[in-house]
ChimeraX commands (.cxc) that place a marker at each C-alpha (Angstrom):
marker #1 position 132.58,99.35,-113.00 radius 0.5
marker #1 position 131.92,102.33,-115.67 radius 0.5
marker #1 position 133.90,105.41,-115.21 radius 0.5
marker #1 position 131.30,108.17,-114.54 radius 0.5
marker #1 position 131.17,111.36,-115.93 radius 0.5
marker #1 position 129.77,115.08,-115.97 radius 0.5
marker #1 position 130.06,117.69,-118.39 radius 0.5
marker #1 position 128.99,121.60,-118.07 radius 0.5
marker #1 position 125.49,122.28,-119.32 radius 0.5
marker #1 position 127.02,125.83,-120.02 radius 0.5
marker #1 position 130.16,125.21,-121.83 radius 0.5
marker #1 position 130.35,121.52,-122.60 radius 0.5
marker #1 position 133.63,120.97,-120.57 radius 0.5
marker #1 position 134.34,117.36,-119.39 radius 0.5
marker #1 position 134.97,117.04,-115.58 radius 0.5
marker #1 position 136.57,113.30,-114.14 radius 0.5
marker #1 position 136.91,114.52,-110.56 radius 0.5
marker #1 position 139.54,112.14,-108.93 radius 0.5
marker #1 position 138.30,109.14,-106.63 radius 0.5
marker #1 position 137.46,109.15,-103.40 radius 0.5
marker #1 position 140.45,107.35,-101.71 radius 0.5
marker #1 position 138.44,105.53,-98.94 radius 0.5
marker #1 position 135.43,105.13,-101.51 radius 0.5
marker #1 position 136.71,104.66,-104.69 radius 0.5
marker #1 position 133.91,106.75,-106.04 radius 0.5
marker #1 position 133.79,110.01,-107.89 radius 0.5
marker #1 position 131.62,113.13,-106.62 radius 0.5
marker #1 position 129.85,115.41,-108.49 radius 0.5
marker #1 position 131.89,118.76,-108.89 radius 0.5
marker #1 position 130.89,121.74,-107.60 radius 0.5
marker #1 position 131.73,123.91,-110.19 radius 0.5
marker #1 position 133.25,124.07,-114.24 radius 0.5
marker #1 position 136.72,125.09,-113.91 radius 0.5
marker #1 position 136.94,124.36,-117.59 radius 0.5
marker #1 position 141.08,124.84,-118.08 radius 0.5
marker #1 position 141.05,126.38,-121.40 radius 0.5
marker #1 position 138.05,128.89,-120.36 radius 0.5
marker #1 position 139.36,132.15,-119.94 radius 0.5
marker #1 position 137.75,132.92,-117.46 radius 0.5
marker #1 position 136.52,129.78,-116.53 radius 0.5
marker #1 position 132.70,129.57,-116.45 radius 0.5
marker #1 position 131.95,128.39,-113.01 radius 0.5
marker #1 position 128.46,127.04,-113.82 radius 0.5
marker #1 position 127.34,124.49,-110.92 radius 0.5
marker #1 position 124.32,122.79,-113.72 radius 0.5
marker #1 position 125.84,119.61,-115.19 radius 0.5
marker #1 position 124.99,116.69,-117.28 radius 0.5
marker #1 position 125.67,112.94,-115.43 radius 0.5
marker #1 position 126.70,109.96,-117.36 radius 0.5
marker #1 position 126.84,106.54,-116.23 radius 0.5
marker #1 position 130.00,106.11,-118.34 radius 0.5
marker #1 position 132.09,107.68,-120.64 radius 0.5
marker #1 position 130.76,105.89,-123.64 radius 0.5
marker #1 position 127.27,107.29,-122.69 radius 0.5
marker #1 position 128.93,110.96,-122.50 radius 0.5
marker #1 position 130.84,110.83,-125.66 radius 0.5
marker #1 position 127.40,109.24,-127.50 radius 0.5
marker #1 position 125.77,112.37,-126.19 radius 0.5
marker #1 position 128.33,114.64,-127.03 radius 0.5
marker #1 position 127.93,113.48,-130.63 radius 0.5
marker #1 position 124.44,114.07,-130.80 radius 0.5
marker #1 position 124.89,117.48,-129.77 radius 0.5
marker #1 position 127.54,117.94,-132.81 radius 0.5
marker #1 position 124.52,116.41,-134.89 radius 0.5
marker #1 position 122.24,118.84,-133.42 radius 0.5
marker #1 position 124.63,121.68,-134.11 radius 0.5
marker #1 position 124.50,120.56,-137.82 radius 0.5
marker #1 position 120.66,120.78,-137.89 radius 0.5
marker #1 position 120.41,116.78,-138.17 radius 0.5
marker #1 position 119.09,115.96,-134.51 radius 0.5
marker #1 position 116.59,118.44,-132.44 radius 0.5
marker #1 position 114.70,118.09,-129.16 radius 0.5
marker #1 position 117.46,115.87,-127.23 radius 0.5
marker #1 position 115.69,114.99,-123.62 radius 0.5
marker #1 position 118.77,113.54,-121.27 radius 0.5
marker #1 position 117.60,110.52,-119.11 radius 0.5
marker #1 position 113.78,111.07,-120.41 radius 0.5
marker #1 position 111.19,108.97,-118.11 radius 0.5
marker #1 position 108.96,106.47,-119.75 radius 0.5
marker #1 position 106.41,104.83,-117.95 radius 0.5
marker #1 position 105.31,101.16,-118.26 radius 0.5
marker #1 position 102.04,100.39,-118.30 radius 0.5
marker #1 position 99.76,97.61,-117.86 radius 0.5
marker #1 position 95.64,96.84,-118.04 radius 0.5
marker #1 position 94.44,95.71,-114.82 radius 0.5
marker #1 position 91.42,93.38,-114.31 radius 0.5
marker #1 position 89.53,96.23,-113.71 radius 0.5
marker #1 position 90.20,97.44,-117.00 radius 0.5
marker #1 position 92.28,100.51,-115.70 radius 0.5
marker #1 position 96.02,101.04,-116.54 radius 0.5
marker #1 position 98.42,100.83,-114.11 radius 0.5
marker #1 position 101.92,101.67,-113.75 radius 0.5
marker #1 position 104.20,98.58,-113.55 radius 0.5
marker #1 position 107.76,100.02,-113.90 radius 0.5
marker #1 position 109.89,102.89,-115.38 radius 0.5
marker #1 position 112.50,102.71,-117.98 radius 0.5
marker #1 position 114.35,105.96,-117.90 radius 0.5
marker #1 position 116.68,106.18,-121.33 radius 0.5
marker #1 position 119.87,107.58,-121.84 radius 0.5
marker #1 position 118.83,110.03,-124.40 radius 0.5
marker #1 position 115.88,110.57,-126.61 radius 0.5
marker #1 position 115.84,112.85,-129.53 radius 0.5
marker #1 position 114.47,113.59,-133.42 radius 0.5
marker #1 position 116.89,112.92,-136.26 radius 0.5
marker #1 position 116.54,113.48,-139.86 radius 0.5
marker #1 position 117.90,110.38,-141.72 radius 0.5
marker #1 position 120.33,110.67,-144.94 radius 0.5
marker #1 position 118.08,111.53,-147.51 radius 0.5
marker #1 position 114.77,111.78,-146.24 radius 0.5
marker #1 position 111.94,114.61,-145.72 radius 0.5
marker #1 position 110.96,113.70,-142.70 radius 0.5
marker #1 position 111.53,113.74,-138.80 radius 0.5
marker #1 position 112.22,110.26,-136.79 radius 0.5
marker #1 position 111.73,109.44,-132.89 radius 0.5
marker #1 position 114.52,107.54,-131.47 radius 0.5
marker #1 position 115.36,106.52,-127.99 radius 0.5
marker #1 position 118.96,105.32,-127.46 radius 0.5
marker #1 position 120.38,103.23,-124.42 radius 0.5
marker #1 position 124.26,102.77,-124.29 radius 0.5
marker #1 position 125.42,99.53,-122.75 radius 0.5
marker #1 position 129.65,99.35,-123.12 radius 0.5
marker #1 position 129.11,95.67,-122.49 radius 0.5
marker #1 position 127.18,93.70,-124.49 radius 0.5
marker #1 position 126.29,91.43,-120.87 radius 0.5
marker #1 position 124.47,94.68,-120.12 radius 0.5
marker #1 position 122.16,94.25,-122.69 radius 0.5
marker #1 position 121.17,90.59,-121.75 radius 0.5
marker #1 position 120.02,92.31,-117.82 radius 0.5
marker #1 position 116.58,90.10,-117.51 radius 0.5
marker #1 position 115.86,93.82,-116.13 radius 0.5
marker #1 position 116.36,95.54,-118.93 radius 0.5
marker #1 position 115.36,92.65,-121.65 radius 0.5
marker #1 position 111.55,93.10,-119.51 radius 0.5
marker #1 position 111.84,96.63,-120.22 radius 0.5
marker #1 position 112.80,96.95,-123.47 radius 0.5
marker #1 position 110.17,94.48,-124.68 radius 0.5
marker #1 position 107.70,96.23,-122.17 radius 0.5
marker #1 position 108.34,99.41,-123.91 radius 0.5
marker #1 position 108.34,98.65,-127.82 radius 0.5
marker #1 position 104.97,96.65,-127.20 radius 0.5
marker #1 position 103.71,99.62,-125.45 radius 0.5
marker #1 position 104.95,102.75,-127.89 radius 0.5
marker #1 position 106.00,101.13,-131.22 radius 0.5
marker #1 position 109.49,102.40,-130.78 radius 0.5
marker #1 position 112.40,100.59,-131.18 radius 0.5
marker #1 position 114.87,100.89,-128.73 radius 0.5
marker #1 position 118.74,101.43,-130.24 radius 0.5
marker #1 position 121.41,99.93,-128.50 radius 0.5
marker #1 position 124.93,102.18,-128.53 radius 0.5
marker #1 position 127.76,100.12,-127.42 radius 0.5
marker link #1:1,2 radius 0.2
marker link #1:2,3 radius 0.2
marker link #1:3,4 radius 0.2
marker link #1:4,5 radius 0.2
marker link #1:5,6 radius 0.2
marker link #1:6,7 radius 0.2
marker link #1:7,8 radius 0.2
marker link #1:8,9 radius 0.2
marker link #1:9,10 radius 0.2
marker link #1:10,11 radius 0.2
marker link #1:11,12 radius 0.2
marker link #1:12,13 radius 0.2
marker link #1:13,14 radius 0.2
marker link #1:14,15 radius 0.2
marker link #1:15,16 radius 0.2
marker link #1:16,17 radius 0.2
marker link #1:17,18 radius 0.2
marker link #1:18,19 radius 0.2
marker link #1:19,20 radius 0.2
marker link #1:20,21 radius 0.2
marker link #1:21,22 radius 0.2
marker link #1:22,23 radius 0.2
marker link #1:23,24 radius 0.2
marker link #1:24,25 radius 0.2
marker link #1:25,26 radius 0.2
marker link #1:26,27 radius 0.2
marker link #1:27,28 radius 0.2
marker link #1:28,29 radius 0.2
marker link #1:29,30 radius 0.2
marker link #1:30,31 radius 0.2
marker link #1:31,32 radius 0.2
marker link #1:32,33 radius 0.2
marker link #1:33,34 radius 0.2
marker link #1:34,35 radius 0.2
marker link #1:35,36 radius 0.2
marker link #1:36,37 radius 0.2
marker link #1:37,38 radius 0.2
marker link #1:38,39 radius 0.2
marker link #1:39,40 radius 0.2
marker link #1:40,41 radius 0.2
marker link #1:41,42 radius 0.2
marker link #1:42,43 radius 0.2
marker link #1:43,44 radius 0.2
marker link #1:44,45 radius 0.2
marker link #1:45,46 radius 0.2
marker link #1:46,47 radius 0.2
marker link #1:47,48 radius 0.2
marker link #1:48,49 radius 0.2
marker link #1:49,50 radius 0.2
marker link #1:50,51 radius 0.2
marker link #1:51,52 radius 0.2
marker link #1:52,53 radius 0.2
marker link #1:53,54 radius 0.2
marker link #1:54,55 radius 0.2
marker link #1:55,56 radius 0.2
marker link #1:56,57 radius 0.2
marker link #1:57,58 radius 0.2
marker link #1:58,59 radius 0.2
marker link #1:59,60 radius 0.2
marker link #1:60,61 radius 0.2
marker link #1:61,62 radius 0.2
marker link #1:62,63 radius 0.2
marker link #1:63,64 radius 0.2
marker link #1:64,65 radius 0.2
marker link #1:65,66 radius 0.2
marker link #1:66,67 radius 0.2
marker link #1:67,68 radius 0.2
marker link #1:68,69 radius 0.2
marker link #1:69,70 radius 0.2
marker link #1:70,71 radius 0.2
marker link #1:71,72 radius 0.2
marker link #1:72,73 radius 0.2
marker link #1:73,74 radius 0.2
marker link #1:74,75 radius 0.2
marker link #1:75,76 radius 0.2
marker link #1:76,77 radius 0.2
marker link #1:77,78 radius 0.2
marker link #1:78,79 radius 0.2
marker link #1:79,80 radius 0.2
marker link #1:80,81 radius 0.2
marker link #1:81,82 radius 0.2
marker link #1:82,83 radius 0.2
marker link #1:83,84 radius 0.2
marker link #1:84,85 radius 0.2
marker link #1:85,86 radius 0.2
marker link #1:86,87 radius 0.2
marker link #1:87,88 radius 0.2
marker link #1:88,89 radius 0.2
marker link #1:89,90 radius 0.2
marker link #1:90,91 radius 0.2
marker link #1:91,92 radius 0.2
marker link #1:92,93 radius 0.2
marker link #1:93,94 radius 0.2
marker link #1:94,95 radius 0.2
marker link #1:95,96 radius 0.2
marker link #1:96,97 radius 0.2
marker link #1:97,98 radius 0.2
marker link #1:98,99 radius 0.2
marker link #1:99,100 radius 0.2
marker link #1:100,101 radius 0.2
marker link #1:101,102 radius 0.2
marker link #1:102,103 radius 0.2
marker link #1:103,104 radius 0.2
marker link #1:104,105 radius 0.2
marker link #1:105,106 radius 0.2
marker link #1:106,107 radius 0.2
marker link #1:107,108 radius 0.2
marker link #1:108,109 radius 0.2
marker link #1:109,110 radius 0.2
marker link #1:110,111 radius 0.2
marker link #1:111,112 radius 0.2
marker link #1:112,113 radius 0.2
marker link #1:113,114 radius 0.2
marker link #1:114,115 radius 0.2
marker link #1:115,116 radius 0.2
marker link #1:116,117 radius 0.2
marker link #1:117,118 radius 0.2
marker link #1:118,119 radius 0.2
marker link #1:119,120 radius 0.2
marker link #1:120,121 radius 0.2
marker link #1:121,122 radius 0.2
marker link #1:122,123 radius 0.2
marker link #1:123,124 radius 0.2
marker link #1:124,125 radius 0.2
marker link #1:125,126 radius 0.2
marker link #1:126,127 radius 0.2
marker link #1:127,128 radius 0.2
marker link #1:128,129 radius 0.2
marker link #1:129,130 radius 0.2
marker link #1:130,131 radius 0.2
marker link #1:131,132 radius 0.2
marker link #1:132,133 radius 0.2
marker link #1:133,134 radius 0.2
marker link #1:134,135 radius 0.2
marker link #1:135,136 radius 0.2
marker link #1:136,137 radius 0.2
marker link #1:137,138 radius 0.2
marker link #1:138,139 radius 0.2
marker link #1:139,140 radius 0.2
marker link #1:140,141 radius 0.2
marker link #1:141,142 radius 0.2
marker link #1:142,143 radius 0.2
marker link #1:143,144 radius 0.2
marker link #1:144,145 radius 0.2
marker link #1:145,146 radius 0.2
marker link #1:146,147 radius 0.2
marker link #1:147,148 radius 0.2
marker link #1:148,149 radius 0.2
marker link #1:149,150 radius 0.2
view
């Protein structure tokens, strides 16, 4: 079980509530209390991650787009899959929601790239029948490649 995560849309301050003793779960906080914030920030907008490899990927990014290397990050963007039915109409036939998508600008090139990233800490994660049907679904269907963070 991945360790969730949130950090402050405001200030970029890491919050790991403690578990729930009778759930084992963590809750969403309420508020940033960031501890070195003086004052603290107390924004209530954060950003959830499934674990904390997924939150320190992003959080790298955002360095990146700090340095003018990455630009229009979309957290948890919504793809749709789509299919041809016999009536010659597309239909929707799933969703595969990424962890991040984003523009980069390669080591010494011109121009702009597309890239959708999915972190899986275990490489088991990766071999999901799920996620193998939507990861071939969606390269067939965009052209993209998706780029597996572990």
């Amino acid at each position: 079980m991945a360790n969730k995560a949130w950090v402050c849309r405001a200030c970029l301050r890491w919050h790991n509530p403690p578990r729930d003793p009778i759930t084992g779960k963590r809750s969403k906080p309420t508020e940033c209390m960031g501890a070195d914030a003086n004052p603290p920030c107390h924004s209530r907008l954060f950003l959830h991650f499934d674990s904390q490899v997924e939150g320190r990927h992003f959080m790298q990014l955002i360095q990146l787009e700090r340095a003018g290397r990455v630009r229009g990050m979309v957290h948890h963007p919504r793809f749709e899959l789509v299919t041809v039915n016999p009536d010659r109409m597309l239909q929707v036939v799933g969703l595969y929601v990424a962890d991040v998508a984003y523009e980069w600008l390669p080591d010494n090139q011109q121009e702009w790239v597309y890239r959708v990233d999915d972190v899986k800490p275990r490489s088991d994660q990766a071999l999901d029948p799920l996620f193998v049907w939507k990861r071939r679904h969606f390269e067939a269907q965009t052209g993209l490649t998706i780029t597996l963070i572990q």
